[in-house]
N, C-alpha and C positions, 0 to 999 in steps of 0.2 A: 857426900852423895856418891853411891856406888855408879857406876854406868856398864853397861849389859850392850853390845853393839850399838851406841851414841843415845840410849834411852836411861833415862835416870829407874832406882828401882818404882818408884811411885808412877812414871809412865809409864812403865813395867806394867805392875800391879793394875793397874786403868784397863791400861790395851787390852790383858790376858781376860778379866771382866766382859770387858763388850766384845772381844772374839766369842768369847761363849753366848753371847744375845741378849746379856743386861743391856736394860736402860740406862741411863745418864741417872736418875733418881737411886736407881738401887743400889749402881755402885755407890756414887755416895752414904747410901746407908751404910752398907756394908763395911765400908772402908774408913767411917766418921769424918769424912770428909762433907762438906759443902759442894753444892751442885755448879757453883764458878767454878772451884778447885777440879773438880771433874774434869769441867770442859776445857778448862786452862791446861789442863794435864793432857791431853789429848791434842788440843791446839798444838802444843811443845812438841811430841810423838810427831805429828805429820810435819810439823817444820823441821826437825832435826832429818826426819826419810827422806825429806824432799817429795811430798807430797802435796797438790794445792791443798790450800786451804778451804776450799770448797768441797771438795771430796769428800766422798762418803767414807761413814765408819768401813763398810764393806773395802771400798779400796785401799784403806788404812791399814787394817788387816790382812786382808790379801800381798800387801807388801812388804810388811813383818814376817809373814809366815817366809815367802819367797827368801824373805833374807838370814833365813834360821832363828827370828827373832821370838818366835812362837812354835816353838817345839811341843810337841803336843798338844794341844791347845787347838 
């Protein structure tokens, strides 16, 4: 497993999906993933930021970005 500032690529790949406005369903389309897998992947993303776990995608994101973890995007 590669790691990109403390995010694995696969919560990589997650986060940069729903910065752009996917739902939880599509990325897992997208990505052949399962819709736990998803969520579990992003659960991971906000624990590793130190993000509550309550927290919206929106501030999920917003704190990636802040932390250069979503370069364009």
């Amino acid at each position: 497993m590669v790691v990109k500032r403390g995010l694995s690529n696969r919560e990589l790949d997650v986060l940069r999906r729903a910065a752009e406005g996917m739902h939880h369903a599509v990325i897992a389309e997208s990505l052949g993933l399962s819709l736990s897998t998803v969520r579990a992947n992003l659960y991971n993303a906000r624990r590793r930021l130190n993000i509550p776990v309550g927290a919206s995608i929106t501030a999920l994101v917003a704190e990636a970005r802040r932390r250069g973890i979503l370069e364009g995007v």
